[in-house]
Each structure stands twice: as structure tokens, then as C-alpha cells.
KOLRO-815571 format. One line per field, with one value per residue: residue in three letters; x, y, z of N, C-alpha, C in turn. Coordinates in Angstrom, 3 decimals. Example, Ala and Ser with C-alpha at 12.3 -4.5 7.8 and 13.67 -1.06 7.14 Angstrom:
! residues 2
type: Ala,Ser
n_xx: 13.190,12.850
n_yy: -5.690,-2.250
n_zz: 7.800,7.080
ca_xx: 12.300,13.670
ca_yy: -4.500,-1.060
ca_zz: 7.800,7.140
c_xx: 13.200,12.900
c_yy: -3.300,0.030
c_zz: 7.800,7.870
! end
This chain:
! residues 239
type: Unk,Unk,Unk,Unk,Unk,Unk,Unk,Unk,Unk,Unk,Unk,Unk,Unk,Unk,Unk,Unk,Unk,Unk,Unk,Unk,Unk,Unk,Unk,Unk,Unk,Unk,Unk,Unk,Unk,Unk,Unk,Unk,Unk,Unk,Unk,Unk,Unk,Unk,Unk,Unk,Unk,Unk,Unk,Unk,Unk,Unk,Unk,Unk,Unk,Unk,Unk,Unk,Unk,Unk,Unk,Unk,Unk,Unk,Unk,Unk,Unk,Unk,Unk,Unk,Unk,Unk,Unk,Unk,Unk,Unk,Unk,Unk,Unk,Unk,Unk,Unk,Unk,Unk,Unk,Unk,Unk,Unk,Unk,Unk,Unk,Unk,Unk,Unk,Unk,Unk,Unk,Unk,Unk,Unk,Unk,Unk,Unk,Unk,Unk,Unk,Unk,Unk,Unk,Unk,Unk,Unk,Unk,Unk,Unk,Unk,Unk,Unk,Unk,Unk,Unk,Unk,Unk,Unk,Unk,Unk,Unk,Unk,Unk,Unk,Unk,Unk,Unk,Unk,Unk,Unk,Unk,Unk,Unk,Unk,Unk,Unk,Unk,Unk,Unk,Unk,Unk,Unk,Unk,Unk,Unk,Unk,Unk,Unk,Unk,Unk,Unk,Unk,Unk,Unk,Unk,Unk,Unk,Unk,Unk,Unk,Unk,Unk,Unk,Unk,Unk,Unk,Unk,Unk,Unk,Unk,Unk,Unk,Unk,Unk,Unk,Unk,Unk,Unk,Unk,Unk,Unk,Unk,Unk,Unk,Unk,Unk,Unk,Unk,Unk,Unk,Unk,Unk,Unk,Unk,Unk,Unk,Unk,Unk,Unk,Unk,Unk,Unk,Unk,Unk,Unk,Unk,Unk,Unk,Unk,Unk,Unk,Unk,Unk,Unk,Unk,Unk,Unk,Unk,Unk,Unk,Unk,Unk,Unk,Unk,Unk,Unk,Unk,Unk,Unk,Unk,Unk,Unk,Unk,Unk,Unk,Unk,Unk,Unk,Unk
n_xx: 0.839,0.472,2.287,1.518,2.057,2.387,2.977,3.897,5.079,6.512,8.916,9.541,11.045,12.964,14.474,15.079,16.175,18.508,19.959,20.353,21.960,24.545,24.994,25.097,28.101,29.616,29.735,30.961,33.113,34.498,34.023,35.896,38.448,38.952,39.197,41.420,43.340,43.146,44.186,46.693,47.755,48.065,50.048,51.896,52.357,53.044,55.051,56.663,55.226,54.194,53.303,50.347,49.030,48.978,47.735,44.911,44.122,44.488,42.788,40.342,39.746,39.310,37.096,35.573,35.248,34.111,31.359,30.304,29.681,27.872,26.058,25.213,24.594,22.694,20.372,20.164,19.263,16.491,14.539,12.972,12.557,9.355,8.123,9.616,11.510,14.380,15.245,17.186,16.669,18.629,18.438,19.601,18.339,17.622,18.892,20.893,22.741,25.699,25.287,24.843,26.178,28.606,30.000,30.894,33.054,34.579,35.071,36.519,38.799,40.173,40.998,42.516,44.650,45.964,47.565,50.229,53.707,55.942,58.530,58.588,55.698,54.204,53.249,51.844,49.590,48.688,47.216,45.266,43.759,43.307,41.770,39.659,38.633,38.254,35.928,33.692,33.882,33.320,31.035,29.765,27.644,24.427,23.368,19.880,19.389,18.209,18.979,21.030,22.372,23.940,26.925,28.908,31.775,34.964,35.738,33.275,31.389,29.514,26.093,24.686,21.277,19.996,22.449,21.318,20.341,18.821,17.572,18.359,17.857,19.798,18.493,19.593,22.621,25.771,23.525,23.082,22.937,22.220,23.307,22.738,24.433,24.596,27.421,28.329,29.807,29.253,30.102,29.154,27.848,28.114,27.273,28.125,26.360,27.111,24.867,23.586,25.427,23.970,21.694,18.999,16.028,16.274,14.577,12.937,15.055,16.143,13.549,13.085,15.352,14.287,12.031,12.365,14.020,12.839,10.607,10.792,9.961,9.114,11.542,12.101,11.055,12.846,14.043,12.476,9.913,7.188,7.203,8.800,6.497,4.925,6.257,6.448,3.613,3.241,4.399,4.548,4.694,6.240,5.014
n_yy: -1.183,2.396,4.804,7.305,10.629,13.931,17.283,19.186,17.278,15.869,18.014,18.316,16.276,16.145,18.106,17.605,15.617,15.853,17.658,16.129,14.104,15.605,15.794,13.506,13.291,15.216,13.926,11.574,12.529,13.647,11.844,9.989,11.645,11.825,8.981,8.672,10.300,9.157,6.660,7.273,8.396,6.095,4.911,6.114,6.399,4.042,2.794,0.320,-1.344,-4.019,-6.311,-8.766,-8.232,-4.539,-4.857,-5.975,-3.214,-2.016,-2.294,-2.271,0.163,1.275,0.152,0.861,3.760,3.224,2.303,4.039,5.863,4.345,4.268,6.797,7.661,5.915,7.339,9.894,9.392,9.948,10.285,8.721,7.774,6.982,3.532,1.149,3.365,5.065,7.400,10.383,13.633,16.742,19.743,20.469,18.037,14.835,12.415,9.705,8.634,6.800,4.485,5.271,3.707,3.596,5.257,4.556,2.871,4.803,5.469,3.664,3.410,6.161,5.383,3.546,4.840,6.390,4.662,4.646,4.498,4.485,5.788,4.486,3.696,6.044,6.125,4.273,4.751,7.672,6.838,5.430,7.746,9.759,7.735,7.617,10.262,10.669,9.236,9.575,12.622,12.562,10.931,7.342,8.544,8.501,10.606,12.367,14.805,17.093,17.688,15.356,12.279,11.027,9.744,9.310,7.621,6.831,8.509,10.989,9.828,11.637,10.801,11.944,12.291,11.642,9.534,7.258,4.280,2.110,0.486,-1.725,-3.728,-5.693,-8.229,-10.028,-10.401,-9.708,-7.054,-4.880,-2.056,-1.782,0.593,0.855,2.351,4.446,6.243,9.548,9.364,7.301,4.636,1.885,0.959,-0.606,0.757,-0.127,0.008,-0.359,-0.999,-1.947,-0.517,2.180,4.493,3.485,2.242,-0.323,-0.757,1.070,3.483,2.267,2.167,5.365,5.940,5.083,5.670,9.099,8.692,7.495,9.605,12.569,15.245,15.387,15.961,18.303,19.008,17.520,17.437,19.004,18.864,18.454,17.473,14.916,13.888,12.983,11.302,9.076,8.306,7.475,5.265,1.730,0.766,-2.203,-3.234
n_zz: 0.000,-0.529,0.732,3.426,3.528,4.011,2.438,3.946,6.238,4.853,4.481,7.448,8.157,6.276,6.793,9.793,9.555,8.291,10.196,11.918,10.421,10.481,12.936,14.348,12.738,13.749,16.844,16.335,15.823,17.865,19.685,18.887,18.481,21.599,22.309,20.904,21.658,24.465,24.106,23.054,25.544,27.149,26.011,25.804,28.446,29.250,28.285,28.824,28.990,26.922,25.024,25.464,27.895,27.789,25.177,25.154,27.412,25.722,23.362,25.329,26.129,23.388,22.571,24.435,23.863,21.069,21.849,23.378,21.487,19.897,22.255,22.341,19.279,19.431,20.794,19.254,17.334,16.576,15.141,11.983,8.826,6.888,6.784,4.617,3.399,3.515,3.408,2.813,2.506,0.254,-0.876,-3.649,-4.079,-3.559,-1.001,-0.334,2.117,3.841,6.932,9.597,11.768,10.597,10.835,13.314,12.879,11.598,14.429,16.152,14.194,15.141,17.849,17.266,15.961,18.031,19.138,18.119,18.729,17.997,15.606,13.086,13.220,12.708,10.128,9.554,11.478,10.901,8.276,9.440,10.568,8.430,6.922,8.556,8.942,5.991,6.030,7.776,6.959,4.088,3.549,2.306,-0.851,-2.441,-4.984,-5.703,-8.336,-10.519,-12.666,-12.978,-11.603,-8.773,-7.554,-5.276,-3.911,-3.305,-5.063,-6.843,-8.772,-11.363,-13.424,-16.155,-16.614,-19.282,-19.976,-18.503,-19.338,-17.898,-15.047,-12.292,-9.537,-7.311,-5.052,-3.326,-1.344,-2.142,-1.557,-4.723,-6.856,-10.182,-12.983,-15.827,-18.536,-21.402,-22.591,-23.602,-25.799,-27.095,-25.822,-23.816,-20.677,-17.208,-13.663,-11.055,-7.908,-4.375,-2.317,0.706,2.586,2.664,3.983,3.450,1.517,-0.578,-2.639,-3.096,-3.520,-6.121,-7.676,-7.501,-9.121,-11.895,-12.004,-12.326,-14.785,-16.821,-16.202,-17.548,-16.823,-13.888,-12.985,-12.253,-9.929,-8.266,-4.883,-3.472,-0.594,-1.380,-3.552,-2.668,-1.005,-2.995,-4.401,-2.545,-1.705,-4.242,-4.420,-4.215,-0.776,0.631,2.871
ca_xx: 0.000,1.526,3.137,0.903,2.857,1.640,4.096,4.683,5.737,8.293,9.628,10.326,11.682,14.069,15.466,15.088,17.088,19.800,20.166,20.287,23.296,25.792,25.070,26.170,29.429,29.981,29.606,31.905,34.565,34.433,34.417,36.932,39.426,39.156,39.911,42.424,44.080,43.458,45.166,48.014,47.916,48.102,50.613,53.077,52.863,53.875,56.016,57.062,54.109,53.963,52.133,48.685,48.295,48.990,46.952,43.833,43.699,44.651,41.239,39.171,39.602,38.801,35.795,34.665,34.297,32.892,30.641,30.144,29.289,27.010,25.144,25.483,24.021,21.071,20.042,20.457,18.704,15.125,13.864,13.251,11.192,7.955,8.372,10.014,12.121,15.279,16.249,16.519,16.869,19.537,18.268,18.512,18.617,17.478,20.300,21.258,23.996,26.252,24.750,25.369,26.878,29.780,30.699,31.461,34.435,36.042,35.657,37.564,40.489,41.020,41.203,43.778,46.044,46.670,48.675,51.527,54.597,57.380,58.347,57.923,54.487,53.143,52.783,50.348,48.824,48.554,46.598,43.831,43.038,43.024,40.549,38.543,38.760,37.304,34.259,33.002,33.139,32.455,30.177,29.312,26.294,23.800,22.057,19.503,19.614,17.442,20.071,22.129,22.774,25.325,27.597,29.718,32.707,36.438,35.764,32.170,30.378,28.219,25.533,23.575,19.841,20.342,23.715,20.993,19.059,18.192,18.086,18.262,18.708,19.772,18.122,20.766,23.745,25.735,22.533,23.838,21.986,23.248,22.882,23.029,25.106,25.316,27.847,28.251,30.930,28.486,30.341,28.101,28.651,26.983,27.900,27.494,27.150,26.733,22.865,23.957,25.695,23.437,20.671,17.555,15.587,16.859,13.745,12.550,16.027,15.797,12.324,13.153,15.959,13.758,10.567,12.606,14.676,11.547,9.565,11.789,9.438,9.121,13.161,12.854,10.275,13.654,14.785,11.380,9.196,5.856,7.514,8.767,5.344,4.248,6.690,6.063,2.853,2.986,5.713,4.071,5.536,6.004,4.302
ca_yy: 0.000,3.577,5.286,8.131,11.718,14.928,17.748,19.485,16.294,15.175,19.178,18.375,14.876,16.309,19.261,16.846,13.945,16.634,18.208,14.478,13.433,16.114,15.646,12.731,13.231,16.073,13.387,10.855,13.420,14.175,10.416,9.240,12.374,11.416,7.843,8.557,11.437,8.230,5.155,7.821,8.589,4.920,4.437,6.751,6.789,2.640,2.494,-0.756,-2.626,-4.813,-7.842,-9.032,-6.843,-3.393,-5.158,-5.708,-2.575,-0.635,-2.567,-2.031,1.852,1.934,-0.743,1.716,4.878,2.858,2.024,5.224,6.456,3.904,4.304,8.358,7.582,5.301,8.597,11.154,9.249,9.793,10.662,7.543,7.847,6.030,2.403,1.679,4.592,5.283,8.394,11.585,14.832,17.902,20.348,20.399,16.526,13.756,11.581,8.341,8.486,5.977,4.374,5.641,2.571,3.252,6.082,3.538,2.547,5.836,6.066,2.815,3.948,7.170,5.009,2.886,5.747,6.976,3.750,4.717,5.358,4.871,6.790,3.710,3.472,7.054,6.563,3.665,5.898,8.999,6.354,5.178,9.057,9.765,6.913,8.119,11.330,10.321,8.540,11.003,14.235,12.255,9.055,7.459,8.922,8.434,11.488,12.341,16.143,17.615,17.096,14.300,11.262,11.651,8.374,9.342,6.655,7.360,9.661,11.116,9.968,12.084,10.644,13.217,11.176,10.887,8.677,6.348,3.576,0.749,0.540,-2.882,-4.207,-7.203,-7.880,-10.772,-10.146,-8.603,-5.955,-4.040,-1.061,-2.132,1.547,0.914,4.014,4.540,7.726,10.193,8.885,5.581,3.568,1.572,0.600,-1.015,1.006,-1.072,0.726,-1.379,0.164,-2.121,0.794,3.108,4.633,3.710,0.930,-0.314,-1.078,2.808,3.881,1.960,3.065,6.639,6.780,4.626,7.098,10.045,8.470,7.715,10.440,13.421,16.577,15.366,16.055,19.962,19.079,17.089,18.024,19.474,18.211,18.180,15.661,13.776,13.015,12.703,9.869,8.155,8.266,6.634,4.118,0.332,-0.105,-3.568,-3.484
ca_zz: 0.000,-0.915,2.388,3.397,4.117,3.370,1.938,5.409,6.954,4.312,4.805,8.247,8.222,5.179,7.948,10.930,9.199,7.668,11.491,12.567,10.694,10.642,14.673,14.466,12.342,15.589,17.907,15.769,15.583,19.542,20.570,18.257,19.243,22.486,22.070,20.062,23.255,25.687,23.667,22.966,26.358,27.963,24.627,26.177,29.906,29.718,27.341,29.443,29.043,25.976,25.136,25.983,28.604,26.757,23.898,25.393,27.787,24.141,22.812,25.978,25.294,21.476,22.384,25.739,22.892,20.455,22.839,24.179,20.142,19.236,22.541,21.776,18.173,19.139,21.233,18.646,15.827,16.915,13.786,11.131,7.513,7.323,6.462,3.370,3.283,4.468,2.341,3.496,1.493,0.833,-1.486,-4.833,-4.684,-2.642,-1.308,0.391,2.549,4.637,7.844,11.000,12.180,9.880,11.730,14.895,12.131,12.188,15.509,16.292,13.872,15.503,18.678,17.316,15.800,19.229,19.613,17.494,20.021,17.420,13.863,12.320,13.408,12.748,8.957,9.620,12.364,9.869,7.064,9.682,11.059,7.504,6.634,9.564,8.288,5.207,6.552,8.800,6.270,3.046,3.721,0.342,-0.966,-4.199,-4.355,-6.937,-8.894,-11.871,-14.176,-13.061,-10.384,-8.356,-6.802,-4.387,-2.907,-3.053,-5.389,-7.038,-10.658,-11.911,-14.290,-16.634,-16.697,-20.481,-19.930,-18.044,-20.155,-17.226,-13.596,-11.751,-7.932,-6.916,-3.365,-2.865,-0.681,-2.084,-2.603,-5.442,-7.497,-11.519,-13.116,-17.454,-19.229,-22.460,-22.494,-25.312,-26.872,-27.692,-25.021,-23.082,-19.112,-15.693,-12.767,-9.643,-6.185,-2.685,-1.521,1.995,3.473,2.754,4.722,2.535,0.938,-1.931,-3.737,-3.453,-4.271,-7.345,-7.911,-7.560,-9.934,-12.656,-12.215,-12.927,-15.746,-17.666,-16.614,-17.255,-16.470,-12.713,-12.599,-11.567,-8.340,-7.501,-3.863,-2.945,-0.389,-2.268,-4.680,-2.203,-1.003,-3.975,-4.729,-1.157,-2.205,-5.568,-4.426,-3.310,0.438,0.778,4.344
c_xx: 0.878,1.103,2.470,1.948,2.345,3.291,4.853,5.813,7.137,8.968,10.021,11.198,13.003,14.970,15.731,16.215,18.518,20.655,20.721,21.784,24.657,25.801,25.919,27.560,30.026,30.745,31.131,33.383,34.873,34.752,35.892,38.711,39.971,39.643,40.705,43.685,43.890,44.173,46.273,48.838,48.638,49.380,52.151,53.822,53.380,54.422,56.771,56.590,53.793,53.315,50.946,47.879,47.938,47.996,45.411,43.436,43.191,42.688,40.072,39.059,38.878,37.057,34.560,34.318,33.591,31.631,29.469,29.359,28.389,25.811,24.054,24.092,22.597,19.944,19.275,19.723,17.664,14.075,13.944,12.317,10.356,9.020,8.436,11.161,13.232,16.099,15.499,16.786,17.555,19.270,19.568,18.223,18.016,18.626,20.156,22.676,24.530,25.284,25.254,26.270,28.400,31.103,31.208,32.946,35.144,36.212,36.514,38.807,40.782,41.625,42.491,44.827,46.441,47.631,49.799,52.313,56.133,57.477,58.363,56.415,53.098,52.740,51.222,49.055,47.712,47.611,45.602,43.176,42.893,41.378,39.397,37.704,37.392,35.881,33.592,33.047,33.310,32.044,29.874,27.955,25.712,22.850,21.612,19.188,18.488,17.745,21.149,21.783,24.220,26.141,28.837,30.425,33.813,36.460,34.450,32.234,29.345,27.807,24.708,22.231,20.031,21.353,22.227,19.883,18.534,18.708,17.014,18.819,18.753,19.332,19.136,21.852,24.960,24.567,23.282,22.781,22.985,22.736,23.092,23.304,24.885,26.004,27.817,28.873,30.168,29.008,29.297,28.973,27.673,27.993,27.133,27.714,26.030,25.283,22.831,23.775,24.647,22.342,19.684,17.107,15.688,15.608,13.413,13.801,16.193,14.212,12.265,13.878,14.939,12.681,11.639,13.424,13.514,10.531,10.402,10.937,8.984,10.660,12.560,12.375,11.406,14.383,13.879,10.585,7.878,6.275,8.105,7.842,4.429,4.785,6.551,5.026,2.408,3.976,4.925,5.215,5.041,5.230,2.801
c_yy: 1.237,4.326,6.942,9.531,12.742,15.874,18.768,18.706,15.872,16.241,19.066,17.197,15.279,17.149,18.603,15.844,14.760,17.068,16.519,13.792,14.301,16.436,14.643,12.461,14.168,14.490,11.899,11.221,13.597,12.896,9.557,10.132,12.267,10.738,7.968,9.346,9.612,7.167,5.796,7.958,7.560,4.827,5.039,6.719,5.178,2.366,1.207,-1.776,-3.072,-6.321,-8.137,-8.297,-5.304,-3.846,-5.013,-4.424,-1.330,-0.974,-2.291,-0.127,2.289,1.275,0.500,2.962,4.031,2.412,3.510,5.995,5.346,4.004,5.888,8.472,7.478,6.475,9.524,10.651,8.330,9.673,9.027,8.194,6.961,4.578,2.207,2.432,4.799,6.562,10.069,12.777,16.058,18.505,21.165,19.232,16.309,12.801,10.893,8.460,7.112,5.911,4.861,4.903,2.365,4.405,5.670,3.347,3.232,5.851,5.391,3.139,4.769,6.578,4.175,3.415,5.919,5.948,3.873,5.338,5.073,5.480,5.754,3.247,4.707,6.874,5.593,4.537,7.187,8.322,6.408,6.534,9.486,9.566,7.360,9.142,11.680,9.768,9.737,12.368,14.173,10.841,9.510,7.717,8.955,9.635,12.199,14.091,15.903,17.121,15.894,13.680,11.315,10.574,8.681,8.147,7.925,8.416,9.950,10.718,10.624,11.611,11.616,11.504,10.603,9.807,6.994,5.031,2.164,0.763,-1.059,-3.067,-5.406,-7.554,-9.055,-10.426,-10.698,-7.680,-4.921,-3.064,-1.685,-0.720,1.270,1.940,3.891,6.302,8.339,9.986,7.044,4.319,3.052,0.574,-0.177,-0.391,0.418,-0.340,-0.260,-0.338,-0.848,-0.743,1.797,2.851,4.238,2.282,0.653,-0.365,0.740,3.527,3.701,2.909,4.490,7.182,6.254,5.733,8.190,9.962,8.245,8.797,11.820,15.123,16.517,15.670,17.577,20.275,18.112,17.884,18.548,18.592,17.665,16.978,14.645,12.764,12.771,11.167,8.936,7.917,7.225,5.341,2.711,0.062,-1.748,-4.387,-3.420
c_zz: 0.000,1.166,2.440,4.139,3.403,3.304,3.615,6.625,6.687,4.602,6.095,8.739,7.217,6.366,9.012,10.639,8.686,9.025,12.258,12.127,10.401,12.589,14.835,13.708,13.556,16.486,17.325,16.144,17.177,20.257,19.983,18.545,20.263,22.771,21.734,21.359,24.336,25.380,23.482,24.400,27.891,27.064,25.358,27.566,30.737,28.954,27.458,28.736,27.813,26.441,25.307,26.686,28.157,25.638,24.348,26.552,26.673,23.550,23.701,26.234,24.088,22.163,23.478,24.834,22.062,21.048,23.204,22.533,19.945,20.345,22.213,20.201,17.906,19.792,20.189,17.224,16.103,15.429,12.402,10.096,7.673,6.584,4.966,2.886,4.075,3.810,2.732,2.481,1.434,-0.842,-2.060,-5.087,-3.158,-2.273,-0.143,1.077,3.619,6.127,8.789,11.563,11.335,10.198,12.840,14.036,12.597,13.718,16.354,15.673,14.540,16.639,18.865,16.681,16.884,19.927,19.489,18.488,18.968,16.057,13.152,12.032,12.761,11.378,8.906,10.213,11.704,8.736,8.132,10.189,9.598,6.774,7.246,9.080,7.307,5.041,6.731,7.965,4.928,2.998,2.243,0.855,-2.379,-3.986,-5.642,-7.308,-10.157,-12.872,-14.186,-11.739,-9.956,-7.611,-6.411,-3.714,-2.321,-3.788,-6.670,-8.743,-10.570,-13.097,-14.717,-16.845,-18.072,-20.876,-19.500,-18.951,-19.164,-16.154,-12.828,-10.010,-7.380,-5.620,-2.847,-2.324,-1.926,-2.446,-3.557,-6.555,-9.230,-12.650,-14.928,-17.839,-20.767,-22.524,-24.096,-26.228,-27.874,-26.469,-23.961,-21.326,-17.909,-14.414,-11.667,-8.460,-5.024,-2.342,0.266,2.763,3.436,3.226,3.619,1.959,-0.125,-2.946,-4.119,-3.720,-5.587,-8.166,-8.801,-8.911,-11.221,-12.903,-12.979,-14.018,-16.839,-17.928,-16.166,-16.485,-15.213,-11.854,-12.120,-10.525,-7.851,-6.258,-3.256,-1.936,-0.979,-3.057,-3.816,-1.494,-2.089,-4.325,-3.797,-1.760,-2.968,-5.131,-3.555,-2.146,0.265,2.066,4.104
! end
């Protein structure tokens, strides 16, 4: 049955859910700093203590913030979309971003940079705050525009809609979105992106980009609430 929301609602679930997860990249960045100041901190002031012992007090640190961030998280992420739906919205586009739960990652690496106590160690050190880095202030994200799709990893594709001729999802593990190109040059392509990680339901992700690839004069109410209850709406929840 289609998922009932009126256009006020999706307008505050779009600001509510936007407020919602650059809170929690805050809160990422704050627990994982920390961790990272206390395993440096234990890292330095026993410089003695190797072995098992040093090993697991080093892990019951990273494990006590991650801990401390995922209980932090389950807090702070009151707000859910109706059933169905896991996609929240950042005007001029709609977009899918990384789960919350992937922010616990970084916040374990920063925990285990603060281990490094020799100069052989800091370059490893320097890759996982990095990595962290990278999580926390660009989670992948698919996020849909007027004029183009947008697939954010390691580093962003933009599709113009016309590049797109077929959109498929595999619900099998791996779940994978299979996006059909043909580019301008005539070359033809399947770009595959993981829809796992991401916040949202793959079938209405799929959905979404299919509707507006077929039906092009609903592209410029992209990013609006009104169209996004419009497409809730029209979209069969599976509930």
C-alpha cells in the first residue's frame, strides 16, 4: 500500500534527518578524538608494558568509545522515515547516505592511531586518522539532482539522466543497485554501487531513480518536499 505523508511532513523529516546526521558526524569526531588522546595517552605513559596486557587494555579503550558512540548515536537518531524509506533529502537533490553505524568505524580507527609510540608506526597511524577522516566528512552517498545522479565513494560519478538507459537491484547479498550508461561517446557501461551501506531501501532507491529516468518533467520538483510526497505516495511499500 503507498506510504501516506503529506508535503509538510516530508519538509520536516528532510530538515530533521539533515540536522540528525551532521550531529552525528559532531559526535563521531568528539568520541573518536578522544579515544584517540586516551590510547596515545596509555601508549606513552607505559612504554614498558607490551604484550597481551597493553593489547587488550589498548582494545578495551577503542571498544569503551565505540561504545560510548554507538550508545550516543542510538540517542540522537530519533527521527526515522515512514516504512520503506530510508532516504533523506539535501536540497537540490534527494540523497542516500552511509549508515550511522559506519561512523562507529572511524571512531575505532582514531582510537587505534593513538597507539603509534614509534616513527615507524606514525605513517600507519597517519593512514587510519586519515581513513577516519574520510568517513566522517564524506560518507558514500547516491544522491539524486534535476540534471544528473550523483555516486559518491572514493571519489564522485556524476551521471547526466540521459547517460541512463536501465536501472536494476539485486536484493541478494551482495545488494547491489546495476545503473546501465550509455555515455556520449556511444560507449556503453553497468555502474554497480553497494545500496547495503546506505541509509535507505533499496527497492525505493531503485524506484526513484527509474521514475525520474523515464519520466523526465518530474526532474525539476527534484529536492522538494511536495515531490517527495508525492513519490512516497505513488511508491508500493512492501508493508
Amino acid at each position: 500500500m503507498p506510504i501516506p505523508i503529506d508535503e509538510s511532513a516530508a519538509a520536516t523529516l528532510i530538515s530533521r534527518l539533515r540536522l540528525q546526521e551532521r550531529a552525528l558526524g559532531r559526535f563521531a569526531w568528539l568520541y573518536g578524538l578522544v579515544g584517540l588522546a586516551a590510547t596515545a595517552l596509555w601508549t606513552r605513559s607505559a612504554p614498558a608494558r607490551t604484550g597481551w596486557v597493553a593489547d587488550v587494555v589498548i582494545a578495551g579503550i577503542a571498544l569503551l568509545f565505540l561504545a560510548a558512540f554507538l550508545i550516543t548515536a542510538a540517542r540522537v537518531r530519533q527521527v526515522r522515515m515512514p516504512v520503506g524509506l530510508g532516504l533523506h533529502g539535501r536540497p537540490p537533490g534527494f540523497s542516500a547516505a552511509d549508515r550511522p553505524t559506519l561512523y562507529a568505524g572511524a571512531v575505532f580507527l582514531l582510537c587505534l592511531a593513538g597507539t603509534a609510540g614509534q616513527a615507524t608506526e606514525y605513517g600507519a597511524a597517519a593512514g587510519m586518522a586519515a581513513l577516519a577522516a574520510l568517513i566522517i566528512a564524506r560518507p558514500r552517498r547516491v544522491t539524486l539532482h534535476h540534471d544528473r545522479l550523483s555516486v559518491r565513494r572514493l571519489r564522485r560519478v556524476d551521471i547526466a539522466w540521459s547517460w541512463l538507459t536501465g536501472v536494476v537491484w539485486t536484493p541478494e547479498y551482495p545488494r547491489e543497485l546495476h545503473l546501465a550508461l550509455t555515455r556520449p561517446d556511444g560507449r556503453e557501461d553497468v555502474l554497480r554501487v553497494r545500496v547495503d551501506p546506505l541509509e535507505v531501501e533499496p527497492g525505493f532507491l531503485a524506484y526513484l531513480i527509474e521514475h525520474y529516468r523515464t519520466v523526465p518533467h518530474d526532474r525539476t520538483a527534484i529536492g522538494t518536499s511536495a515531490e517527495l510526497a508525492r513519490r512516497l505516495a505513488a511508491y508500493p511499500s512492501a508493508a
